[in-house]
N, C-alpha and C positions, 0 to 999 in steps of 0.2 A: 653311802657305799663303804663306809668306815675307816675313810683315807683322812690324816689328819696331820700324822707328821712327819711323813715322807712323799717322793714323788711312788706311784706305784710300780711294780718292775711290769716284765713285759708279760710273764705268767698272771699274773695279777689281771692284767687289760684283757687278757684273751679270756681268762673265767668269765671276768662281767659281761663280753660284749657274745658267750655263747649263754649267757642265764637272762639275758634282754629276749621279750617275744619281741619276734621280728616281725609279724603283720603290725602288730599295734605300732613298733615306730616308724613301718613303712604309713600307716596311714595318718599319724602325726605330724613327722615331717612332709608326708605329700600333702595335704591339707593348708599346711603352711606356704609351701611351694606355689599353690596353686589360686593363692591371694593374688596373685599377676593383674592389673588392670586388662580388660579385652577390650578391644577397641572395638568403636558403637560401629564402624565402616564394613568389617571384616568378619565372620565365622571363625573363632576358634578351631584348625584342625587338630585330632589328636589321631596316633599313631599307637593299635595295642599289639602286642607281637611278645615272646619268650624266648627266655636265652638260660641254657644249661653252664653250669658254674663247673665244668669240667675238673677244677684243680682242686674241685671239692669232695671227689670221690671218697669215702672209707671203706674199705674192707670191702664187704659184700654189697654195701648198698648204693643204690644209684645217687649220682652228685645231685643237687639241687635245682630245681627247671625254677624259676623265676619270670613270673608275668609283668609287664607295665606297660603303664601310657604314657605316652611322650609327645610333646606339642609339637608341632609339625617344623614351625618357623623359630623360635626361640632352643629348642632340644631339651628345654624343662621337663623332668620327670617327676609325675603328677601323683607316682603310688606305684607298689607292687606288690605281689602276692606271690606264695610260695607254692608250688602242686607237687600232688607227690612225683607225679613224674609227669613227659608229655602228653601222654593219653589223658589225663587229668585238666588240660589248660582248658576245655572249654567250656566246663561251669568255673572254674576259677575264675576265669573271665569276665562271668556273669557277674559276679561273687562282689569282682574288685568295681567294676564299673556302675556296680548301684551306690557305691559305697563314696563314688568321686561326685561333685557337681558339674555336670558336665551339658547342663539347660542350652539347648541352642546351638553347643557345638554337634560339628559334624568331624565320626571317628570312622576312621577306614583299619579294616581289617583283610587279615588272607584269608586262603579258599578255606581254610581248618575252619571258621569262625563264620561261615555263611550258611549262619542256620535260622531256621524259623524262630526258634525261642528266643536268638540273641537278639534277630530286630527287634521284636517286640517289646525286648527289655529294653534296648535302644530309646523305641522311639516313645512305648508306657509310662515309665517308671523313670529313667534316666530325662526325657523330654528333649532326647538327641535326635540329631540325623545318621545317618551309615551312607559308608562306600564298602562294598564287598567283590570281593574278587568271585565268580565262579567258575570252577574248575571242574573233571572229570566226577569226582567225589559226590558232586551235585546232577546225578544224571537225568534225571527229569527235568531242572529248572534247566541246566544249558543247552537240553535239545529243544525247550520251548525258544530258550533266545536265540538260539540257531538256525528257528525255522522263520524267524522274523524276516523282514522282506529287506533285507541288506542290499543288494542286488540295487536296487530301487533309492537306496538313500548316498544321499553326497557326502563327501568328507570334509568337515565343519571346523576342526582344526589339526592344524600340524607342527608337532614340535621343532625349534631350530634343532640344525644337523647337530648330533650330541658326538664330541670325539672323548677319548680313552681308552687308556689300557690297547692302544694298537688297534684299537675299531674305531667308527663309527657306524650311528645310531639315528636312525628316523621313525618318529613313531607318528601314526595318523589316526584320527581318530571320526567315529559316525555315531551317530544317537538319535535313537527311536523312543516315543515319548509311549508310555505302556505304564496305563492308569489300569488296566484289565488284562488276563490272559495269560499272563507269568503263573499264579497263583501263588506268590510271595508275599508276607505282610508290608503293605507302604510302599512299595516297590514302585516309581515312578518314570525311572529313564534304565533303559538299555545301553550300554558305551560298547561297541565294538573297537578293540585298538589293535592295530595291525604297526608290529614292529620289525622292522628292514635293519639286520644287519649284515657286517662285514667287513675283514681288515683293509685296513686302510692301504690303497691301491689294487684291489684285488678286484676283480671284475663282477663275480656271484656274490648275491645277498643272500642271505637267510631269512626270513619268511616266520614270522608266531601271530598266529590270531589267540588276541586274551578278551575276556568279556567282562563286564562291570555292569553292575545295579547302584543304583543310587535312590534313595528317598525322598531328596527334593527335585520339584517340578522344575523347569528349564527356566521358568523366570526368576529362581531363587539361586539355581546353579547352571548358569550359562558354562558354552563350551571349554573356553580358556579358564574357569577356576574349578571346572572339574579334573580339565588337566595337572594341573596343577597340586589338587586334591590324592590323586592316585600317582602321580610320581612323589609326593612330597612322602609318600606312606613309609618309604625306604631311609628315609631322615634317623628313622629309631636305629638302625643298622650304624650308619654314619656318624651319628651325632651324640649314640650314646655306645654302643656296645663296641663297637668297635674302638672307643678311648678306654672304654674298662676292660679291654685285651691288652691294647698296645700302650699308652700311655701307661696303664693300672696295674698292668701284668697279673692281671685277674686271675687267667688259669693257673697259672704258679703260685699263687699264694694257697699255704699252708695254713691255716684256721680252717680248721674241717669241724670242730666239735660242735654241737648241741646247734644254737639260733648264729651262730657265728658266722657261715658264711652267708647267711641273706644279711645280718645285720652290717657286714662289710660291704657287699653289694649296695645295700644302701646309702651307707657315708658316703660310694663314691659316686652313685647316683646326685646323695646331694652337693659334694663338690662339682660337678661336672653342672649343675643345675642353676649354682649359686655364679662359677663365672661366665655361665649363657647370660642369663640375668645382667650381670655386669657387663653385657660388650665385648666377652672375649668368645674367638672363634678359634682361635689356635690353645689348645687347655694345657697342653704338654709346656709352651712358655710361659701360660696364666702360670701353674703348679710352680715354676725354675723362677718367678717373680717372688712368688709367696716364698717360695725358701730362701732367696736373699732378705726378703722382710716380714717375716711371719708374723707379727704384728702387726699387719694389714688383711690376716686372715678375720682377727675379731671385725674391722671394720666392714668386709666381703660380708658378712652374717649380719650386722647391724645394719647394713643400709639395704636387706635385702628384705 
């Protein structure tokens, strides 16, 4: 970089880090990332979902949408990829998930991403499984799961009561085993989950029927880890984007040029990554650790 006998100034770090292609060191450091041992017990979940770099806006053109996958349980970010905009994320998608090893895990997606091509890439080419959400957008497959005989089937598992934010939350759930009749690639269980909310002490609940497809058979995804599977899918919200708002102050930063802000999305992708890795669940006092001993950041990178 032609730095030899000074530190660089701060104009200096921002030319380089908008003249870095940002897919290529999204796929390097997620490559790296993604060396994690999986344990031979459990399914690897992953979480794909996009998030708009708001504080990235210039002038006339739109800020930056940014794709990734993020593991369910650890909040390791696996890769991402840049689109031009949201209407773009769903061959992006494709794009980034052929591109991850992702053999055997199973990746849950929203209703944007429950499409014919993506299982297939899913389950072809990547040699994953899927949970997909679908929603109105998908009007032929939800009126076939709709017509399915509900009515008829028992309710197999039920979440404990979930309290916050001044609610609670009960979700139940039922599944119908549909090897035929969907006419969805791989498509093997129906989830109907009916979610009961309402503030807490308040008499009326609110009422949402959501529905789910899944690719493995009941003996592969029993009830409780499909639960499990489709609440954990909100982990990416929580676990990643949400510290690169609040901890990161992502929208307010200023690096708008050239690869600059996915290549910043990135770094803090991989700091948020590197102290999942290490055991920490609070990142905001990991980050206030590392700056009383920053010289424990090279060791955070070595033993990772």
């Amino acid at each position: 970089m032609g730095i030899r006998f000074r530190v660089p100034s701060e104009a200096t770090i921002r030319q380089v880090l908008g003249r870095v292609g940002g897919d290529g060191l999204d796929r390097i450091l997620g490559r790296h990332l993604a060396t994690a041992e999986r344990s031979d017990r459990e399914r690897v979940a992953v979480a794909v979902d996009g998030k708009t770099v708001r504080g990235a806006r210039a002038g006339g053109a739109p800020a930056p949408h940014l794709v990734s996958p993020v593991t369910h349980t650890d909040g390791v970010v696996l890769g991402q990829c840049r689109t031009a905009d949201r209407s773009n994320e769903i061959p992006t998608v494709r794009r980034l998930l052929r591109g991850l090893d992702l053999v055997g895990a199973v990746v849950t997606v929203d209703a944007m991403h429950t499409q014919k091509t993506t299982a297939r890439c899913l389950r072809e080419q990547c040699r994953a499984e899927y949970v997909m959400v679908v929603k109105a957008k998908q009007a032929g497959l939800l009126a076939r799961i709709r017509d399915l005989p509900w009515g008829q089937v028992p309710v197999v598992w039920s979440d404990p009561v979930k309290l916050g934010h001044g609610r609670e939350e009960v979700r139940s759930y039922k599944i119908v085993t549909v090897v035929r009749g969907l006419r969805f690639p791989y498509a093997q269980q129906a989830i109907e989950i009916t979610r009961r909310r309402r503030r807490i002490g308040a008499g009326r609940w609110s009422v949402e029927v959501v529905y789910v497809i899944c690719s493995l058979p009941r003996e592969q995804a029993p009830p409780r880890l499909l639960a499990s599977w489709i609440r954990g899918h909100r982990s990416i919200e929580s676990k990643v984007y949400w510290v690169r708002d609040v901890t990161f102050d992502e929208d307010r930063s200023t690096v708008r040029a050239g690869h600059g802000p996915q290549v910043m999305a990135t770094l803090r992708n991989v700091a948020i990554s590197l102290h999942r890795r290490a055991g920490q669940s609070n990142i905001a006092r990991a980050c206030r650790q590392l700056a009383v001993n920053p010289h424990h950041a090279a060791d955070l990178v070595l033993t990772s």
